[in-house]
C-alpha positions in Angstrom: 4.3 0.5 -19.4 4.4 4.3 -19.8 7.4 7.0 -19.6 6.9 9.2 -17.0 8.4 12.5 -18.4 11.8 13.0 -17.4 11.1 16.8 -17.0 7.8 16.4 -14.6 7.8 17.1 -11.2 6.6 14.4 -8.4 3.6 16.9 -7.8 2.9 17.3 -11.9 3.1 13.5 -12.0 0.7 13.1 -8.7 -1.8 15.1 -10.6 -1.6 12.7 -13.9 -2.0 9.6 -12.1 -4.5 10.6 -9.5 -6.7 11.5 -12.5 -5.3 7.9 -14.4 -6.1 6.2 -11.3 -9.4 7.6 -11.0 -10.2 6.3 -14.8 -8.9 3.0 -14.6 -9.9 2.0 -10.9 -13.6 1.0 -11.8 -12.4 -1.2 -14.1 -9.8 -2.3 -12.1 -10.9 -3.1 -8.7 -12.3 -6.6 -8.8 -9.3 -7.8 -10.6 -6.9 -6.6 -7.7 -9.3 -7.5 -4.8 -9.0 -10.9 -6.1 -5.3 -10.3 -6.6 -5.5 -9.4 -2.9 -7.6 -12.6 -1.4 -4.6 -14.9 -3.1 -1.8 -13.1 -0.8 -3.6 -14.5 1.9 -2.2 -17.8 2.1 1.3 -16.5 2.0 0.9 -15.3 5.4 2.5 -17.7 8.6 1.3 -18.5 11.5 -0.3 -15.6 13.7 1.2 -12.8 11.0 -1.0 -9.7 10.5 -1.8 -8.7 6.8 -1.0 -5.0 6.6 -3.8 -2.6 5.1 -4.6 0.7 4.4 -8.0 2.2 4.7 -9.2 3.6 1.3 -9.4 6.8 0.3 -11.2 8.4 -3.2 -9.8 6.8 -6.3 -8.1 3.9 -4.0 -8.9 -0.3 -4.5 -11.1 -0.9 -1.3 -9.2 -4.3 -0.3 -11.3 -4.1 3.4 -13.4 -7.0 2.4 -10.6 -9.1 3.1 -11.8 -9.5 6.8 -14.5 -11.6 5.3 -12.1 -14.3 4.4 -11.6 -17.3 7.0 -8.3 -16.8 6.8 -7.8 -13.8 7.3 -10.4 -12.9 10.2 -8.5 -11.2 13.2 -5.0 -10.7 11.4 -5.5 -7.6 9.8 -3.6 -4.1 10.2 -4.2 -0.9 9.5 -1.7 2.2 9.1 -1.8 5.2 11.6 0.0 8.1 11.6 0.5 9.8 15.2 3.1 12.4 16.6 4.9 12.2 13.0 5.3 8.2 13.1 3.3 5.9 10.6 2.7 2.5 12.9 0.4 -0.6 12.6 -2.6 -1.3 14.7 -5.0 -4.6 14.5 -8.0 -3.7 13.2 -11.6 -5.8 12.3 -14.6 -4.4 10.7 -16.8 -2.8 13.8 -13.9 -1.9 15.5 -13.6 2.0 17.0 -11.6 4.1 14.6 -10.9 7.9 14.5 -8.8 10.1 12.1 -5.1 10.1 12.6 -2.9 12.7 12.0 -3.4 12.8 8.6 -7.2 12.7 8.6 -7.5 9.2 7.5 -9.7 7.0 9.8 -7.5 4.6 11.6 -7.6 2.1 14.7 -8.4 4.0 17.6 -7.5 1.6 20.5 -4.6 -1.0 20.6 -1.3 -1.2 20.6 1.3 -0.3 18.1 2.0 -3.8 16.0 6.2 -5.0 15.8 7.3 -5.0 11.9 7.5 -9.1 13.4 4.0 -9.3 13.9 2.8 -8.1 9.9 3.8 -10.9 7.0 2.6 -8.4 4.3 2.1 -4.6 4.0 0.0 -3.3 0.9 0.1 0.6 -0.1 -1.7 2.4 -2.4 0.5 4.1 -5.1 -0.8 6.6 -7.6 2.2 5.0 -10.0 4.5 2.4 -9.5 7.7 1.7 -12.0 10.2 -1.0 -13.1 12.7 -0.5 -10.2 10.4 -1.1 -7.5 9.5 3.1 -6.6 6.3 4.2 -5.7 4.8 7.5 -6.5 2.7 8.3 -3.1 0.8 11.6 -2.2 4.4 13.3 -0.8 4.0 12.7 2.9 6.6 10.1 2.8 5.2 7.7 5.6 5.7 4.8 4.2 9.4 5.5 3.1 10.2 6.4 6.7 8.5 3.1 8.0 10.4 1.4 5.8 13.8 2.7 6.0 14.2 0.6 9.3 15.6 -2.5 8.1 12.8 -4.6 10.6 10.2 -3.0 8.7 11.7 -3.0 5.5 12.5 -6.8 5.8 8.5 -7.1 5.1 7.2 -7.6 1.7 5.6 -4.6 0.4 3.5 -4.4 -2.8 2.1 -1.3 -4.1 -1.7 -1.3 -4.9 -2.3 0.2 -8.4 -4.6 -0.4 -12.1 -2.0 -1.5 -14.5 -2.4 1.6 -16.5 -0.5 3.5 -14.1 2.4 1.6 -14.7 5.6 3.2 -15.5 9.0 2.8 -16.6 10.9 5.2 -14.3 9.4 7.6 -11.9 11.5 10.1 -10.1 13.5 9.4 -7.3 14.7 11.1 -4.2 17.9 9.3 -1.9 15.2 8.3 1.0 12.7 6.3 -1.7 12.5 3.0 0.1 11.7 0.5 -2.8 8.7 -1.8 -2.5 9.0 -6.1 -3.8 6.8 -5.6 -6.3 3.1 -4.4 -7.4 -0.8 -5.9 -7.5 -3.0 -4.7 -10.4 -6.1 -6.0 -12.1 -4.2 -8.8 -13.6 -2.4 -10.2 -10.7 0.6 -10.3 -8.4 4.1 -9.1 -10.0 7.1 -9.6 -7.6 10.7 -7.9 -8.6 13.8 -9.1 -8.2 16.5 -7.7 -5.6 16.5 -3.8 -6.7 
């Protein structure tokens, strides 16, 4: 794992790993799309598996609604009137850009943190203590900081070589349970 520079800004830093990300994704991608299919079976019951559609230099995990298991029980994020919610989506289904541009589920309601059994985010780093280095818009961190929401396991979505020891923090950083990379699933202990 890497140093991120004690003297880098979170925007200095997003530059690096977008650019690290880019590199290493290619390589990468099968190796956590696998990584992905075997979360599957940790799910219970009707639980929803918690997405997020993929944007340039991001592992594209949407082939999971292929699996058996996991047909009809995915979720994707959309951001509207400054909130970050859930949504059910399946492949077909209508979507349109949220507020952030990114295409999300168009119709449907807004999903209960009870109804998802997993989120998974895409970081552009990840370190040791569980903090994810995002693109600054913070929707994830304010999703999270409502104990429901933060009560579901999150695992940032990353190639191992942006791995860190200790990114920069700010007071609001919600920490995430732990990371998928090309090599696998690594949960953390209580941060």
């Amino acid at each position: 794992m890497k140093s991120a520079a004690a003297t880098s800004t979170k925007a200095e830093l997003r530059r690096l790993y977008r650019e690290q990300r880019l590199q290493h994704r290619p390589a990468a991608e099968a190796g956590m799309q696998r990584a992905a299919l075997a979360l599957a079976g940790q799910l219970q019951g009707e639980q929803q598996f918690g997405l997020y559609w993929p944007l340039k230099g991001e592992a594209d995990l949407r082939h999971l609604a292929d699996h058996p298991g996991l047909r009809n029980r995915l979720a994707l994020p959309r951001v509207e009137r400054g909130q970050l919610r859930y949504r059910h989506w399946q492949p077909g289904a209508d979507l349109s850009p949220d507020d952030t541009g990114i295409p999300a589920p168009e119709h449907g309601p807004d999903l209960n943190a009870s109804a998802l059994g997993l989120l998974l985010a895409p970081a552009l780093a990840f370190d040791q203590r569980g903090f994810r280095l995002g693109y600054g818009g913070g929707w994830f961190d304010r999703l999270r900081s409502d104990p429901q929401w933060q009560a579901i396991p999150a695992l940032a979505v990353l190639p191992a070589a942006c791995l860190v020891e200790e990114l920069p923090r700010e007071p609001w950083d919600v920490p995430f349970a732990g990371w998928l990379d090309e090599h696998g699933i690594h949960w953390l202990q209580a941060v």
